[in-house]
Residue, then its C-alpha position, 0 to 999 in steps of 0.5 A: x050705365x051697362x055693364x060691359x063685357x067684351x071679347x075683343x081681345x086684341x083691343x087697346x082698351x080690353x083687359x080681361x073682358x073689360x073696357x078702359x075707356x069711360x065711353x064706347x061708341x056703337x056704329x050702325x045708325x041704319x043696323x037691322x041686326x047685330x052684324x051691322x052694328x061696331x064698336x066704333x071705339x075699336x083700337x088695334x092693340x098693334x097700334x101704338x099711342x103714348x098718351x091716351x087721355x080716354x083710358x081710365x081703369x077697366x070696369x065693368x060698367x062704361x057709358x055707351x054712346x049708341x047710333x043703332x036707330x034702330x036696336x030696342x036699348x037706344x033711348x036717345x042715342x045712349x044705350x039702356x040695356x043692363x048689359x052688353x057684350x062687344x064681340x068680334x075676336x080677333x078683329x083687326x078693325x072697327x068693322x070686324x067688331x059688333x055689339x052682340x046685344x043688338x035687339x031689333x026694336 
């Protein structure tokens, strides 16, 4: 399981650089870099929810469901990397966010 570390500060599910949720999903299937990859898993933290079933304690380490075909970490659709950062401060969308570890296989 990747260590995780994220700057999306203004994420539901970030506290203090790191994920609550016990799994992240990655979007890109086609991503040539790290620009055309996401955290597909992006909550606004405007967005209000009572009750979130996914969230656990924020750690360091969270399983990472990845789609990037094409990124050297993806071994069947999870990631192998030791670790990854999520970048995209200020991001009030999925599509605003990356995974900035992305490597070109």
């Amino acid at each position: 399981m990747p260590d995780l570390v994220c700057s999306v500060e203004n994420c539901a599910y970030n506290s203090e650089y790191l994920c609550s949720l016990n799994e992240i999903h990655v979007a890109g299937s086609h991503a040539e870099d790290a620009h055309s990859t996401c955290c597909g898993s992006f909550c606004d933290q405007k967005e209000s929810f009572s009750n979130c079933e996914q969230c656990g304690y924020a750690t360091k380490s969270t399983e990472i469901a990845c789609e990037a075909e094409n990124c050297a970490y993806n071994d069947n659709n999870r990631c192998n990397a030791d670790s990854i950062d999520v970048a995209g401060c200020g991001s009030q969308t999925a599509i605003g966010t990356e995974c900035a570890s992305f490597r070109l296989e």
